[in-house]
Structures are given as C-alpha cells and as structure tokens.
C-alpha positions in Angstrom: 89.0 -23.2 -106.0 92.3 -22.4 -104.4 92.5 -19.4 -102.4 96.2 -18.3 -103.9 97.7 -19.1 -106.9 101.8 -18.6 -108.3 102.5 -15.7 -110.7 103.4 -18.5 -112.9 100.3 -20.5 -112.5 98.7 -17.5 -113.5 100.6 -16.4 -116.5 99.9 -20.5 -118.1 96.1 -19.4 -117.1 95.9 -16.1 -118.6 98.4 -17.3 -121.4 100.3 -14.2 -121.0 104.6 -13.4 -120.4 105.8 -13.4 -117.4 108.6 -11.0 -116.6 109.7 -11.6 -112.6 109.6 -13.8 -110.0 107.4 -17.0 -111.1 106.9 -18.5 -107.8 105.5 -15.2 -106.5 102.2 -15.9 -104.7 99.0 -13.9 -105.5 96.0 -14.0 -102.9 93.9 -11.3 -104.7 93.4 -8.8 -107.1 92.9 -5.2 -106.7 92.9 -1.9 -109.0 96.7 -0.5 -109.0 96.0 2.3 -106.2 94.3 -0.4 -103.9 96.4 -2.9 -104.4 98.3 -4.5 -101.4 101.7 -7.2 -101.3 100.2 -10.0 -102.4 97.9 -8.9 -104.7 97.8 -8.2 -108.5 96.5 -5.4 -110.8 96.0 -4.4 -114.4 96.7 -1.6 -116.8 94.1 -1.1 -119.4 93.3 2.2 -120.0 97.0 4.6 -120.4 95.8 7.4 -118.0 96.5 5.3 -114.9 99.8 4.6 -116.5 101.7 7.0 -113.8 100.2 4.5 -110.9 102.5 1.8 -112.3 105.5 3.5 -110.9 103.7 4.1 -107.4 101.7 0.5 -107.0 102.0 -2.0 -104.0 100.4 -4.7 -105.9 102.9 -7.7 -105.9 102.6 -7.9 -109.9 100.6 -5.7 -112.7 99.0 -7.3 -116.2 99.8 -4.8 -118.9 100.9 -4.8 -122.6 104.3 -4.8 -123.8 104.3 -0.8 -124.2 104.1 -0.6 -120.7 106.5 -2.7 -119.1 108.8 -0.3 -119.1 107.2 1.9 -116.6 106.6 -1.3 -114.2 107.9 -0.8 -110.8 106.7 -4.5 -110.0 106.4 -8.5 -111.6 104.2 -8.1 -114.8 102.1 -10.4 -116.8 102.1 -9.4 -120.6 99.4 -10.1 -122.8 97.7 -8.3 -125.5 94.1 -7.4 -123.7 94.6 -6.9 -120.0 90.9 -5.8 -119.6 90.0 -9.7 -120.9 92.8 -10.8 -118.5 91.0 -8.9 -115.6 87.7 -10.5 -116.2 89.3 -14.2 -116.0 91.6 -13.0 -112.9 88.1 -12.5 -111.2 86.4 -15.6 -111.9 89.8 -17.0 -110.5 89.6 -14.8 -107.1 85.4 -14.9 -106.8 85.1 -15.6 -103.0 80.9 -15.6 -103.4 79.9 -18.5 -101.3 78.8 -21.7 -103.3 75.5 -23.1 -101.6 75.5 -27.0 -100.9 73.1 -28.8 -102.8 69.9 -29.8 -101.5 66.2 -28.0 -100.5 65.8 -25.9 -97.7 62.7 -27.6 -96.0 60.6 -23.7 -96.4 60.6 -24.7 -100.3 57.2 -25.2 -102.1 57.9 -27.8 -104.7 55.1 -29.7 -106.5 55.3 -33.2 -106.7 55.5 -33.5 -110.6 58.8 -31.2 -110.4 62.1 -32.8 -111.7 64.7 -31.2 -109.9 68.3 -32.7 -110.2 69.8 -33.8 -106.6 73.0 -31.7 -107.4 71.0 -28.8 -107.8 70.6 -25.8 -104.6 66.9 -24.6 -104.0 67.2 -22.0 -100.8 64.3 -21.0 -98.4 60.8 -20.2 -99.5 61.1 -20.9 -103.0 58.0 -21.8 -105.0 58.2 -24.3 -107.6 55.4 -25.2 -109.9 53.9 -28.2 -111.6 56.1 -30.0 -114.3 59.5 -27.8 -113.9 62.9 -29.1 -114.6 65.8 -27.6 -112.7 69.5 -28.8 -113.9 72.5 -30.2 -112.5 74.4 -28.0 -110.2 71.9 -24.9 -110.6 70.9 -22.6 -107.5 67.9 -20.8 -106.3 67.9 -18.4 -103.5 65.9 -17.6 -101.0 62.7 -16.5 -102.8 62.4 -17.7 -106.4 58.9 -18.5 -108.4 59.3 -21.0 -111.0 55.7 -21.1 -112.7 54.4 -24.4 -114.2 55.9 -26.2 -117.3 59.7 -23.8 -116.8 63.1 -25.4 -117.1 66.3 -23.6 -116.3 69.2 -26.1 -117.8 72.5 -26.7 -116.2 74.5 -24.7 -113.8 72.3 -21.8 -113.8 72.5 -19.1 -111.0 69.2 -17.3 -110.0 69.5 -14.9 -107.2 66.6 -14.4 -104.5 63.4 -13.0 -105.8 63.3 -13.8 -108.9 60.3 -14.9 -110.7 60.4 -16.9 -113.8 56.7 -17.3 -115.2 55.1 -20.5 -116.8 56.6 -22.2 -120.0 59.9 -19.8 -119.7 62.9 -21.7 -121.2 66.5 -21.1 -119.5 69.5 -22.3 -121.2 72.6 -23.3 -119.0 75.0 -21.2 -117.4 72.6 -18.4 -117.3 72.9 -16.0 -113.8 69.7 -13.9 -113.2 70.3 -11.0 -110.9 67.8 -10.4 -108.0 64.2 -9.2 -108.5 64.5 -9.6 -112.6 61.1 -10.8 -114.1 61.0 -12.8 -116.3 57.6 -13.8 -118.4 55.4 -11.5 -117.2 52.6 -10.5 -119.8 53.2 -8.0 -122.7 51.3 -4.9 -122.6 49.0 -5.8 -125.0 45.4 -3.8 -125.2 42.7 -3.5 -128.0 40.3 -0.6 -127.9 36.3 -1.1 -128.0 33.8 0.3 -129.3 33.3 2.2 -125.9 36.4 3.1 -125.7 37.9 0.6 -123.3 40.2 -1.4 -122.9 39.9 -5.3 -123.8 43.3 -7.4 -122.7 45.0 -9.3 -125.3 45.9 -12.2 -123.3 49.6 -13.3 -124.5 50.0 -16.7 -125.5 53.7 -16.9 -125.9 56.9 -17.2 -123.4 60.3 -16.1 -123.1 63.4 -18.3 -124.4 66.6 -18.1 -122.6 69.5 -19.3 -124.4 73.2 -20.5 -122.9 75.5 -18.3 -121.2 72.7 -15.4 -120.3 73.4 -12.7 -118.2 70.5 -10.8 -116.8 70.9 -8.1 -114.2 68.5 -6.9 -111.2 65.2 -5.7 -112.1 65.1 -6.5 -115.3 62.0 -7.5 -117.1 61.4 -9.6 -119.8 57.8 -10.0 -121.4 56.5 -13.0 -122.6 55.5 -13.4 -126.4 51.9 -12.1 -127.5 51.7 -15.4 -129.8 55.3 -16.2 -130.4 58.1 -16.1 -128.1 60.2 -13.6 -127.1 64.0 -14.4 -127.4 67.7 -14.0 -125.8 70.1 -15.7 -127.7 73.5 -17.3 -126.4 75.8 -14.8 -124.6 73.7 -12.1 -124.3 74.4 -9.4 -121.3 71.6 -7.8 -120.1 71.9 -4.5 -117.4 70.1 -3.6 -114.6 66.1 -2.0 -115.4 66.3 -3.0 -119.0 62.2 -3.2 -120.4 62.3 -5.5 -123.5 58.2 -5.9 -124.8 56.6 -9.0 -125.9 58.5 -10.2 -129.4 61.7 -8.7 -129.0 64.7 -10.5 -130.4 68.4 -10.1 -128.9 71.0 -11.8 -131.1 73.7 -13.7 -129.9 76.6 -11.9 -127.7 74.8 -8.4 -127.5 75.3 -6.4 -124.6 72.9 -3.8 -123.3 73.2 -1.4 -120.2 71.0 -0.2 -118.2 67.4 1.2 -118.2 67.1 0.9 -122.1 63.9 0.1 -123.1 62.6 -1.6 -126.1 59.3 -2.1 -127.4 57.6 -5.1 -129.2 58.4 -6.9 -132.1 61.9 -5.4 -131.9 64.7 -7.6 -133.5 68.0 -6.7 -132.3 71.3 -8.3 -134.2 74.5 -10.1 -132.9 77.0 -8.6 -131.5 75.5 -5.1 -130.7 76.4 -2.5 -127.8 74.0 -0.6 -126.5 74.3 2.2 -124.1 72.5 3.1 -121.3 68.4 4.9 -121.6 68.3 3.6 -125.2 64.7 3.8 -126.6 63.9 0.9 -129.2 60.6 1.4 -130.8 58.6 -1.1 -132.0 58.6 -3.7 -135.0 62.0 -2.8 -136.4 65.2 -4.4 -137.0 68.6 -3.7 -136.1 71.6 -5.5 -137.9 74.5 -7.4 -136.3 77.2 -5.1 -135.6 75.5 -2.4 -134.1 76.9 0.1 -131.7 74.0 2.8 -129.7 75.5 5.4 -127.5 74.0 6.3 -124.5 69.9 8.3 -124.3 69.7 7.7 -128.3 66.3 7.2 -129.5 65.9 4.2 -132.6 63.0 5.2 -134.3 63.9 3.5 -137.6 65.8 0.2 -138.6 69.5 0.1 -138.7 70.9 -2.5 -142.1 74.4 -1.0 -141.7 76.5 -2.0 -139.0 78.2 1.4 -137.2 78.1 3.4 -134.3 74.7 5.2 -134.1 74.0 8.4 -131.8 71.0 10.7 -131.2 70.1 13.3 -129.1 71.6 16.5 -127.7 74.2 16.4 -124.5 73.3 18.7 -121.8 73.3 22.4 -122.4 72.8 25.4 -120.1 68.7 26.3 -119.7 69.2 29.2 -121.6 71.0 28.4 -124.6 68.7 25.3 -124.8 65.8 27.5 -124.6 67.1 29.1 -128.0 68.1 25.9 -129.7 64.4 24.7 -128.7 63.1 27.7 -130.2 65.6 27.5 -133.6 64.2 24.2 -133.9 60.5 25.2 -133.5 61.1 27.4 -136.6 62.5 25.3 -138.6 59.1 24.5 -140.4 59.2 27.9 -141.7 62.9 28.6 -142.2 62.3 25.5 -145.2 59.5 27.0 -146.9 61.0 30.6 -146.8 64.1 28.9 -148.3 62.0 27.1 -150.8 60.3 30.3 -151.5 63.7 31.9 -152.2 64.6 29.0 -154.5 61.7 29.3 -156.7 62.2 33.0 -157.1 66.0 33.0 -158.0 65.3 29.9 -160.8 62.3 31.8 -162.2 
C-alpha cells in the first residue's frame, strides 16, 4: 500500500470534488486540530466547523455547506464520516505478518491450513481445521477440532475459537474474544442441584464480522448460535447460547443478551443494553444506551428505557413515588367507581 497518495488520487478514491491543488501530496490523516502539512482531515459534525478556518491539515473532506469556511484544499462529498472510514483503511500502517508458521505453533497433522495463510508463536491448532487463504493468527490463538475460519480473516493473539465454530471470510476478531465457549445451561434436581446441560451446538460466523476484545460468544444448546454478514460487535458484549444477530447490526459495548434472542438487520444498539431471553427484535431497530428489552420489538424505531442520572436525593423521592404507585391506582380506581355510581 503506498505510503502517500495525490489529493487527486484521493478524490477518484473517495469519489468526492476536488476544489485546490490536485497534485497536492497527502502522507496521513489527522482530526482538524492535529493535523499537520501534509496531512488531511474531515468535517462531520458542524461544531468543529470554526477549526476549519484555524487547521494545518494540507486539505479537509467536508460537504458543500462548508467549503466556504475552508482555509485549505477540500474534498467534497456528501458523507465525510464514510469518507473518513475509507481514508483510514488507505493510511493503516498496522504491520502485515509474512505468511508462514512460527516453529512454537501446535498444529495437528490432519489440519488444512492454506500456505498463504500467517499462524504466529504458540498457537494451538486442532484436529481437522481449515484456515483460509491470506488469514493470520497471532501469537496465542486456540482453534478447537473440526473449526474453519475462511479467507482473509484477522484473529488477534489470544483468541480462542472452540470446536465446530464456523468463520466466514474477512472476519477480524479482537484479542481475548471467545468464541464457542458453552451456554450456561443448568437443570435443577430433585435435590436441588445442579445437573449441566451439555450444549450440542456451535457458533456461525458469517462474512465481514467484526468482533471486538473480550467478547464472548456461546455456542448453541442444540442449534447454533448465529452472526450474520456485517455484523459489528464491541468490546465485553455477552450474547447466550441461541442468539441471532441479523445482517449489518451493530452493537457497542458491554450489552448483554440472553438466550434464544433473535436480533433483526440493521439494528443499533447502544452500550449496557440488557436483551432478555427468547424474544425477537425486528430489522430496523435502534436501542439507546443502559435500556433494558424485556419484551419483543415488531416495529422498527428508536427504543429507550431507564432513567438518566439524578441527584441521590431527588432519586430517593422518585424511588419512593414509584414504590406507591400500586396504591395511587387503586385509590384512583376507588375514586372512579364512586364518581360513576
């Protein structure tokens, strides 16, 4: 990947206008404020718009609106937040591992692994596993018996992928996520202990997964558990035996959903969402932040539960308010029945 590219190799990239000098060169990419001479920024959100006037970045993306307030070259297009996200795959200066097996690696013999493929030190790899062209493995990685990861996959150090997991292509698994470990799944006895359901399913990646650090991922009590394509998954998400994320949703960080959950396509989901179990949420769903889904959701919309953060005090007297509720109803039911009598 070239380390530098010309404002107008960028603009045919990003599709975008170019107002300025085309032959311009661009090294890196920088938030306005940051920026440096040779570097270029972006305008997204209109309260940094008074940094345009003030930036040392050699050019700015930006919408039409705001090229009046440029003090630099500018890219226009009509999403400069999408044209940030390419700009960065074009600058990524992560180091690309040579292909090959560092000699620490436990492989089994009946392991296909692909000879473009990267598989760094002390790696275990079980019996029967496929790895696909051009994926990597650092330092660390458990690949149980009977897994495949497809094609370009990226799977940073300490990961462990459990027996029978499927992983599309293009799928990048940040470091320490878990995926296939067993549901929590427990039936009571008669003397009142606990007898393990052992669970029978996996997990099923699908193409273009994005899974952050710590992340967990339980494998299927007697059918799978499933990410579909383009899913984006946060750092210290939970998601229970049976769960279901449709295609393209994105969820952030430390939400937690419980088993036999079916989540739509398409969906945002904040950070510290609660799922409970066995119910179904639609494509098109939007959950803000802390909100607790108790019920299913068939009507796409933004969804919010909750209370924000109050002083200790005045919550004290909401919590009590609400505590009386109970009462308040059948005193106004009370009332009711007198006044229609």
């Amino acid at each position: 990947m070239p380390s530098h590219y010309t404002l107008s190799q960028l603009a045919e990239k990003l599709n975008a206008e170019l107002k300025g000098d085309p032959n311009c060169i661009i090294e890196g990419v920088a938030t306005l404020m940051q920026a440096n001479p040779k570097q270029i920024s972006f305008l997204n959100n209109p309260e940094y718009r008074a940094d345009l006037a003030k930036t040392k970045a050699s050019a700015v993306v930006l919408r039409a609106g705001d090229l009046e307030a440029c003090s630099t070259n500018a890219l226009i297009c009509r999403d400069p937040y999408l044209a940030y996200a390419q700009l960065s795959a074009l600058f990524d200066n992560a180091s690309k591992p040579k292909p090959g097996i560092h000699p620490t690696a436990v492989i089994a013999a009946s392991a296909k692994i692909d000879e473009t493929a990267s598989i760094g030190a002390e790696c275990v790899i079980g019996e029967e596993v496929v790895i696909g062209a051009h994926s990597v493995l650092k330092p660390g990685v458990v690949v149980g018996d009977h897994a495949s990861l497809g094609e370009n996959c990226h799977i940073h150090a300490k990961v462990s992928i459990g027996e029978r997991v499927k992983i599309g292509s293009r799928v990048i698994i940040h470091p320490g996520a878990v995926l296939g470990s067993d549901g929590f799944g427990n039936a009571h006895s008669p003397e009142k202990t606990w007898v393990k359901i052992y669970q029978l399913g996996s997990v099923i990646i699908g193409n273009d997964v994005e899974i952050g650090a710590n992340t967990c991922i339980d494998r299927g009590a007697l059918e799978d558990t499933v990410i579909e394509d383009g899913v984006r998954l946060d750092n210290l998400i939970q998601i229970a035996h049976n769960v279901r994320i449709g295609a393209h949703t994105a969820i952030a960080a430390c939400t937690a959903i419980a088993g036999g959950t079916k989540i739509g396509r398409y969906c945002m989901v904040g950070g510290s969402v609660n799922f409970n179990g066995h119910i179904s949420i639609c494509d098109g769903v939007i959950i803000t932040a802390t909100s607790g889904v108790l019920k299913s959701i068939d009507t796409p919309g933004v969804y919010t539960s909750f209370f924000h953060a109050q002083p200790s005090k005045i919550w004290k007297k909401l919590l009590i308010r609400f505590l009386q509720l109970d009462n308040i109803v059948d005193r106004l039911k009370t009332l009711e029945k007198r006044q229609s009598s």
